[in-house]
TORLUMTOR-380681 format. One record per residue (C-alpha): residue number from 1; residue in three letters; y, x, z. Coordinates in steps of 0.1 Angstrom, whole numbers, plus 2048, in hexadecimal, padded with zeros to 3 digits. Layout:
<rs>
    i   aa   yy   xx   zz
  NUM  ALA    Y    X    Z
...
</rs>
This chain:
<rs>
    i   aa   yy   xx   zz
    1  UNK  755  7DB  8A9
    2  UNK  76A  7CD  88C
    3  UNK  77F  7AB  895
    4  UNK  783  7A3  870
    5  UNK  76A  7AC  858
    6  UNK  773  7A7  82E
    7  UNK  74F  7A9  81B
    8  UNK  752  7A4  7FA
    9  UNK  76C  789  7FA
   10  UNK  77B  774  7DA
   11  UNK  795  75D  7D8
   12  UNK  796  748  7BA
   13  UNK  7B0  731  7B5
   14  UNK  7AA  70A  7A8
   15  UNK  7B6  714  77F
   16  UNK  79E  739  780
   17  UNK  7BC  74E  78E
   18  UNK  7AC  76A  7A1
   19  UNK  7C1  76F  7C1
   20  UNK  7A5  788  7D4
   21  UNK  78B  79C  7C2
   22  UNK  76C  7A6  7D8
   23  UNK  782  7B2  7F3
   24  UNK  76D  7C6  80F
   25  UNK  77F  7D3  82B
   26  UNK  77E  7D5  854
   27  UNK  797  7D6  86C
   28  UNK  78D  7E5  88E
   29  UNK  794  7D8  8B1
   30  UNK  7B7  7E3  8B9
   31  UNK  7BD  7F1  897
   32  UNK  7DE  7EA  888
   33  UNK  7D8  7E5  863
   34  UNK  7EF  7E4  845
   35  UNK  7EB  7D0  826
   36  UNK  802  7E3  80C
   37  UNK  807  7D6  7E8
   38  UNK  821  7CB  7CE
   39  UNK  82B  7A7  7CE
   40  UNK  812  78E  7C2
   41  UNK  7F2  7A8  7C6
   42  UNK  7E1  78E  7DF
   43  UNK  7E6  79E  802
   44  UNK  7FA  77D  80E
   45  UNK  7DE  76A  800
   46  UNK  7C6  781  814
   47  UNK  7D4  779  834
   48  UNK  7D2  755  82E
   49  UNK  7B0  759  82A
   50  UNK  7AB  76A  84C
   51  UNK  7C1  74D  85C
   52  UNK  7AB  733  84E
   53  UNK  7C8  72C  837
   54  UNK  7B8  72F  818
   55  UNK  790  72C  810
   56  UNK  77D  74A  805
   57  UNK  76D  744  7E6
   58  UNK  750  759  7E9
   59  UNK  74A  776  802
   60  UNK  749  775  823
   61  UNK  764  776  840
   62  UNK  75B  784  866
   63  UNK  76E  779  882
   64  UNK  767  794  8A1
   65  UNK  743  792  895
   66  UNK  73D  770  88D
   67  UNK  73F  75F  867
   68  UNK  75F  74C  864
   69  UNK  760  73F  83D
   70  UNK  75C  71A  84D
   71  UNK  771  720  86E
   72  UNK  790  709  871
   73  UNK  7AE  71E  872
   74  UNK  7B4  70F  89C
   75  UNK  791  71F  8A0
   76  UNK  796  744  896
   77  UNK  7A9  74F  8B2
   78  UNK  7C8  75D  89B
   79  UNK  7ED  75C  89E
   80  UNK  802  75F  87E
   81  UNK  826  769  87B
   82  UNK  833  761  85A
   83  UNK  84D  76E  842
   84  UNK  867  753  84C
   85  UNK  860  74F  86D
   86  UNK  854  72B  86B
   87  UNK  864  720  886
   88  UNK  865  6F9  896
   89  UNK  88B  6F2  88F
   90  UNK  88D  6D4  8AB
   91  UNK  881  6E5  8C1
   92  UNK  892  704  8D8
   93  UNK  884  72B  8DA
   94  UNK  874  71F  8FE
   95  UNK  867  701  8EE
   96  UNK  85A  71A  8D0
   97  UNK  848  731  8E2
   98  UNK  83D  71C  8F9
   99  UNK  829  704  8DE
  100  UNK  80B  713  8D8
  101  UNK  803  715  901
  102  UNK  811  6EF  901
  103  UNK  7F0  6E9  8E9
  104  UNK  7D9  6FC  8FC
  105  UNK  7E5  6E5  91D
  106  UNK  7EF  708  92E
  107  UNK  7FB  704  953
  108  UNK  824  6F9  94E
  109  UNK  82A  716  969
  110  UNK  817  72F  957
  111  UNK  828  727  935
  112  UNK  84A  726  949
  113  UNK  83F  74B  94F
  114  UNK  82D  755  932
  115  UNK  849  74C  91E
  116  UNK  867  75C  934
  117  UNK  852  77F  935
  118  UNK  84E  780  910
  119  UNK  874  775  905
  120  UNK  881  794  91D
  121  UNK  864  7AB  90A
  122  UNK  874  7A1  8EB
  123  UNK  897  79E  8F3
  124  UNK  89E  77F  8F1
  125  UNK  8A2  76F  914
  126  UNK  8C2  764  909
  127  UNK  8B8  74D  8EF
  128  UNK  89F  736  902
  129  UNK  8B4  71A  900
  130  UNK  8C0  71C  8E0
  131  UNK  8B2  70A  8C1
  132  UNK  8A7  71E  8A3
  133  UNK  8C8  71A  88B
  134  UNK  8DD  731  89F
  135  UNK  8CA  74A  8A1
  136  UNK  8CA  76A  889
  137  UNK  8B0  779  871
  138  UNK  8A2  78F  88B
  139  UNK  89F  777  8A8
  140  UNK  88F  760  895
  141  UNK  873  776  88F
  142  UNK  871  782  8B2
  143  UNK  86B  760  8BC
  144  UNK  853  75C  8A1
  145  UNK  840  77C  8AE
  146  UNK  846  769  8CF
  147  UNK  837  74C  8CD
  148  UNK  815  75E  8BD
  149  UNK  814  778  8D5
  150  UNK  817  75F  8F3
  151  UNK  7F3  751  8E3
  152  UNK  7E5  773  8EC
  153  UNK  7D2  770  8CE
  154  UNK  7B4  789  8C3
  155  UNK  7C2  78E  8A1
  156  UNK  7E8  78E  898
  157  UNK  7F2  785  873
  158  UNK  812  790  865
  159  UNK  81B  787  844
  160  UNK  83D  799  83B
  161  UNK  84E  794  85A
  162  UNK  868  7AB  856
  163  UNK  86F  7A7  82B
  164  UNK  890  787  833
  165  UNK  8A3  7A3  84F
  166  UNK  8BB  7BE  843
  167  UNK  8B0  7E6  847
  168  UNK  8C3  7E9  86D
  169  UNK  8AE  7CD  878
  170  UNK  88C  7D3  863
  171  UNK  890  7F7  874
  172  UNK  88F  7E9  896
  173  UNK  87A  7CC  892
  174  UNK  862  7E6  884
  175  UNK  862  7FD  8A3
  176  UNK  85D  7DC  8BC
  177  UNK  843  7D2  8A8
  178  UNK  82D  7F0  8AC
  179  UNK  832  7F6  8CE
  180  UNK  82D  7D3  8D8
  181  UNK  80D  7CD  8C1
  182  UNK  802  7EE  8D0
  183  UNK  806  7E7  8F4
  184  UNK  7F3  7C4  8F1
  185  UNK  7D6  7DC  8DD
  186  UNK  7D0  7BB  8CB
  187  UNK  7C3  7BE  8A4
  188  UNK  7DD  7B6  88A
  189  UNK  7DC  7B1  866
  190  UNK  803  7BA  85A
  191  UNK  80E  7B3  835
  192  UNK  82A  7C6  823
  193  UNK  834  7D1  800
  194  UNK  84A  7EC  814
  195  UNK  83A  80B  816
  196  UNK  852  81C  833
  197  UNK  845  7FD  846
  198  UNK  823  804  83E
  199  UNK  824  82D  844
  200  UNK  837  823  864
  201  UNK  821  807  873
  202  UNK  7FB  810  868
  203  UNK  7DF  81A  87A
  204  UNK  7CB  815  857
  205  UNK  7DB  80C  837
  206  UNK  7C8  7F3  81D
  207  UNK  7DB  7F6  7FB
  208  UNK  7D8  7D9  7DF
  209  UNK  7DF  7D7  7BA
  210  UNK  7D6  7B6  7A9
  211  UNK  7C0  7AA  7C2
  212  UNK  7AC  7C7  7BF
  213  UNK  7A7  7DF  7DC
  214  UNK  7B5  802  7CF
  215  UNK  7B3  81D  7F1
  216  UNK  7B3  81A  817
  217  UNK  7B5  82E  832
  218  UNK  7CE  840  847
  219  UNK  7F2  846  83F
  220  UNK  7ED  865  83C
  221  UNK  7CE  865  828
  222  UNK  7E0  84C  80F
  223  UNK  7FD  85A  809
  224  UNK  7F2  87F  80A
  225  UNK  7CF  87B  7FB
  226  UNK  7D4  857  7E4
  227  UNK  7B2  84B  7D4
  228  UNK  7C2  83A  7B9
  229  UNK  7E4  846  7A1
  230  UNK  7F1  821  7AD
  231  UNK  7ED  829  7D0
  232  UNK  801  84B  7C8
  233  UNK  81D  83D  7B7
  234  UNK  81E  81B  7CC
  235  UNK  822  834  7ED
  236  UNK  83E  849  7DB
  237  UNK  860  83F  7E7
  238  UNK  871  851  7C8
  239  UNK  85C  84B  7A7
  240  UNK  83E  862  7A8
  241  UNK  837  878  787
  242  UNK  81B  86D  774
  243  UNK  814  888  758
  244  UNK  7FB  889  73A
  245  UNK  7E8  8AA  73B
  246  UNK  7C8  8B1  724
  247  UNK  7B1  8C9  738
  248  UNK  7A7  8EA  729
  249  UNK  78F  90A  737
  250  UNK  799  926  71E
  251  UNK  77A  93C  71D
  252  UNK  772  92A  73D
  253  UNK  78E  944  752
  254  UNK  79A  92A  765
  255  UNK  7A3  901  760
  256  UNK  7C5  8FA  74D
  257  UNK  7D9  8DD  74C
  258  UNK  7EE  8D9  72A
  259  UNK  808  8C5  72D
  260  UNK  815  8CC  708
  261  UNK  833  8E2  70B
  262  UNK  826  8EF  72F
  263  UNK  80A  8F7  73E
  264  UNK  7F8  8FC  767
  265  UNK  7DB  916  768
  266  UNK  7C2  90A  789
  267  UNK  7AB  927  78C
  268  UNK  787  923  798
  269  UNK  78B  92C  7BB
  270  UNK  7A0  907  7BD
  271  UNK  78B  8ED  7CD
  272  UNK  796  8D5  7B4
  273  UNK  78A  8ED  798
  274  UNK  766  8E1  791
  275  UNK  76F  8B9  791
  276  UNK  78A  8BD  77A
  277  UNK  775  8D3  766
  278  UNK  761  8B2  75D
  279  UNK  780  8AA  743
  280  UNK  781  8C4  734
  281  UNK  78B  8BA  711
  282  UNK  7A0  899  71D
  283  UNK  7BD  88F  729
  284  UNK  7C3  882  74E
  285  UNK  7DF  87E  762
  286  UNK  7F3  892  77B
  287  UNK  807  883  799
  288  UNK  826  896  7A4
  289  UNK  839  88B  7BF
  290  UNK  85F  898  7BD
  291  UNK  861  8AE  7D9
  292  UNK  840  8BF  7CD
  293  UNK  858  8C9  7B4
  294  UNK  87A  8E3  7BB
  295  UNK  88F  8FC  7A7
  296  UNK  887  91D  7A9
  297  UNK  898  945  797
  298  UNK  88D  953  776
  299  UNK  877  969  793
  300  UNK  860  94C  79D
  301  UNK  840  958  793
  302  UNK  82A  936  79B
  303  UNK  826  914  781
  304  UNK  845  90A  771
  305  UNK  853  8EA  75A
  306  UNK  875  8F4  746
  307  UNK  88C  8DB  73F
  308  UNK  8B2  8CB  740
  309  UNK  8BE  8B6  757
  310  UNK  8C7  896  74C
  311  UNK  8D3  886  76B
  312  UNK  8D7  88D  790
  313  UNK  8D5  870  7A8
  314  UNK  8E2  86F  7CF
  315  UNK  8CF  861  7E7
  316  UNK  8E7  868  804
  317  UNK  8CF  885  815
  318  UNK  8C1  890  7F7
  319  UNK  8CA  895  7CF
  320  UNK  8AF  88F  7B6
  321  UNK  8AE  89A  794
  322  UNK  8A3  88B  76F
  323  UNK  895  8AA  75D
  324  UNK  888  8A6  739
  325  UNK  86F  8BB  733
  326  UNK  85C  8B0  717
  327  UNK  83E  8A6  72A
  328  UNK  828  884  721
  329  UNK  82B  86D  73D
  330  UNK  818  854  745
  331  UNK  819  82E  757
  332  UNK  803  825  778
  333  UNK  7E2  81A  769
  334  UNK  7DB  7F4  77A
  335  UNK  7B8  7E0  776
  336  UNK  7BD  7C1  760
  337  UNK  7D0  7A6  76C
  338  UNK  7B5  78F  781
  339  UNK  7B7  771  76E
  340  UNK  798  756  766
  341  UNK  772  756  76F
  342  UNK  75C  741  75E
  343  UNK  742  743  77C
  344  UNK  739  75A  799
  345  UNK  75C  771  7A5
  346  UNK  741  78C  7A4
  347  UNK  744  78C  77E
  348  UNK  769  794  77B
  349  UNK  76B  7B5  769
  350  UNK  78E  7B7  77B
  351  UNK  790  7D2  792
  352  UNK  777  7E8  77E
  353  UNK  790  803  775
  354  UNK  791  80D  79C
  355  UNK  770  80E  7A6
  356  UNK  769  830  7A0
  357  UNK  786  839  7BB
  358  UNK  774  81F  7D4
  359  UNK  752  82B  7CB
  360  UNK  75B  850  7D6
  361  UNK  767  845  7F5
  362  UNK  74F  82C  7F9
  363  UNK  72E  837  7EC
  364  UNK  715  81D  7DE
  365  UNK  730  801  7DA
  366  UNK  72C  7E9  7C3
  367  UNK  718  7E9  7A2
  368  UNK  712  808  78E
  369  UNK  72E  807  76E
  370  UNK  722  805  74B
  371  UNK  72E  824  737
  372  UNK  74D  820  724
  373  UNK  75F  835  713
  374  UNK  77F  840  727
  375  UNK  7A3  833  71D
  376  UNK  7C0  852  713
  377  UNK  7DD  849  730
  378  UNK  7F8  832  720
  379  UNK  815  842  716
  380  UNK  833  839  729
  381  UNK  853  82A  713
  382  UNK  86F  817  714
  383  UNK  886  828  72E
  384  UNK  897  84E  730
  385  UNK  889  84C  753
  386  UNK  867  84E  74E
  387  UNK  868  867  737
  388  UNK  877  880  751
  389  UNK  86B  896  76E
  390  UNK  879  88A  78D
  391  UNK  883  8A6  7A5
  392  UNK  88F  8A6  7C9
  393  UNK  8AA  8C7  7C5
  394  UNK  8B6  8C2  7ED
  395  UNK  8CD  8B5  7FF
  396  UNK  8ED  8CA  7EA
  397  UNK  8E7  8C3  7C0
  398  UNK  8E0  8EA  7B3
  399  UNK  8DF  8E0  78F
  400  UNK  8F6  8CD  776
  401  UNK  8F4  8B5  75E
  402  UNK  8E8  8C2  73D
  403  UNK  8E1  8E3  74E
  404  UNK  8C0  8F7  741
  405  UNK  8A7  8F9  760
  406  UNK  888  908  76D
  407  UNK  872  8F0  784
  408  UNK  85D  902  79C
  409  UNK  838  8EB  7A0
  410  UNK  825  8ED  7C0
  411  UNK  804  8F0  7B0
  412  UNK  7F1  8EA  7D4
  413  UNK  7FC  8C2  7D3
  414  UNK  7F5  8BA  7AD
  415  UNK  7E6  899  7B3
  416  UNK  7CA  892  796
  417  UNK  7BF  875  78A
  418  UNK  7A6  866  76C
  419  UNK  7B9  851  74E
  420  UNK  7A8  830  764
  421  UNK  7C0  83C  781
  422  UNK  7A6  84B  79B
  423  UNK  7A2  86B  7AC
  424  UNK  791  886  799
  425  UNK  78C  89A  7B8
  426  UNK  77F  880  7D1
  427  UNK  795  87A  7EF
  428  UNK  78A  883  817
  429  UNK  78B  865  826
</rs>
């Protein structure tokens, strides 16, 4: 059974700002799940709505199988942690912890017990008497964590707990936090714009663009198998490659993909084959993550990109290189900004340009699309950057500035997408 249960939800803002656009999503009993999205795209706002923090504008909202849009946020059972701790400054980490079995008139002896147990869980049995102010970044969110956890809550909220700490203590933080949510096996609803937190922590992640729901699913299935070109490049911790290429069946031998000055045959055997043959004709785009690309000798007999290195980069364990190649790249296609309804949320054409990756992987959802013709990818501009190939060369830089280069492509991870950003080929989920 689901504990918390998104169908169809809005959030509309007094003004017409559209925070939440007919969300639907589950989280299971137990199920640790991640809300990943750039800053402003609503997931902050999302968890309000689950706290009782925020109304839902239209949809409905389940709370371990009963409707909660009316619930007062004391009745739902839920503990949040927030990004800044929120912690009572007057009062000490005993006296925080402590507060919310205080409310709930709790036995003083069992509190007294309660509250010494969980403060040597989270290391911080030392601090019990101590007040807030003097306390560092990291134990200030322990005893945030503290004083939800001590609710024993069925649902944990956790919006950004870890965004104020530096990357020593967001590492650790991040480890307690999963064991410790684990061991309890209570549900919890995380929030992060950091995807190494989100890859790390998740059971399930939920990704959001724009209020707009844009893939979810395992870590693995996101980040190996993305539904949308925004979920690719958003899960990419060096810029993912986004590359124009018109698709072509010469005497219908096998699919090409013409990228201008190069091109990738994909013969008919690949299972990918027949659903990119459906553009043939017109341009999509092609996801390359850098390590799917590598240099290879003049004897490398697979797909290759020439070019000259522009740049080389160090990232400490590995180099990466800028390689123009002469190849049209293209920017992250993103639904239109949710802005103003002039009625019911479920006439917001925001969001439309992802459907067709939710509608794969959800079949039946939502209204059928009215045919329009399809966009041509932006062209990227403005920057050198985005006009390169990004390459990861290793962790010892075999090229040079300047230098003439062949790039080896692995062929096998090409990651295709439709000029409205989702999947051509639809991903397993």
């Amino acid at each position: 059974m689901s504990t918390v249960v998104l169908d169809n939800v809005s959030k509309i803002y007094p003004g017409g700002h559209l925070a939440i656009d007919r969300m639907s999503l589950s989280a299971d009993k137990g199920e640790f799940l991640v809300l990943l999205g750039p800053s402003g795209c609503g997931k902050s706002t999302l968890l309000r709505m689950i706290a009782g923090l925020e109304e839902v504008t239209s949809g409905d909202l389940w709370l371990g199988g009963a409707l909660a849009n009316d619930l007062a946020p004391r009745d739902r059972d839920v503990a949040m942690v927030f990004q800044n701790g929120a912690l009572y400054p007057h009062r000490t980490v005993r006296g925080n912890i402590s507060f919310p079995l205080e409310v709930a008139k709790i036995a003083p002896e069992t509190v007294r017990e309660r509250v010494t147990q969980l403060s040597k869980a989270l290391r911080i049995g030392e601090t019990l008497e101590r007040r807030p102010g003097t306390l560092s970044g990291g134990q200030r969110q322990r005893v945030a964590m503290g004083r939800a956890i001590v609710r024993q809550p069925s649902l944990f909220l956790m919006d950004e707990p870890l965004s104020n700490l530096d990357a020593g203590m967001r590492t650790e933080l991040r480890m307690e936090i999963s064991s410790l949510v684990r061991s309890l096996g209570v549900t919890t609803v995380y929030v992060t714009h950091d995807q190494v937190e989100a890859l790390t922590l998740a059971d399930r992640i939920a990704i959001i663009n724009r209020g707009v729901l844009q893939d979810v699913g395992t870590p693995t299935q996101v980040y190996n198998d993305p539904a949308t070109a925004f979920t690719a490049a958003f899960l990419s911790s060096q810029q993912l490659n986004l590359l124009a290429a018109t698709v072509r069946a010469p005497q219908n031998r096998f699919i090409l993909l013409d990228f201008g000055p190069h091109q990738i045959t994909i013969p008919w055997s690949d299972p990918r084959a027949y659903a990119i043959s459906q553009y043939v004709g017109h341009q999509i785009i092609v996801g390359l993550r850098p390590d799917c690309l590598a240099p290879v000798p003049e004897t490398f007999d697979g797909p290759v990109f020439l070019g000259r290195v522009r740049a080389l980069e160090y990232h400490g364990h590995e180099w990466l290189a800028h390689v123009e190649s002469g190849i049209p790249t293209v920017t992250v296609p993103e639904p239109p900004a949710p802005d103003r309804h002039a009625g019911d949320p479920a006439a917001s054409a925001s969001g439309g340009r992802v459907m067709t990756a939710l509608r794969r992987l959800f079949p039946g959802i939502g209204p059928a699309p009215d045919p329009e013709p399809e966009p041509e990818p932006e062209q990227a501009g403005g920057t050198h950057r985005r006009a390169d190939l990004i390459v990861r060369v290793g962790s010892r830089p075999v090229w040079r500035a300047g230098e003439r280069v062949r790039v080896g492509v692995d062929a096998g991870r090409l990651m295709l997408f439709a000029p409205d950003g989702s999947r051509i080929d639809p991903p397993q989920r």
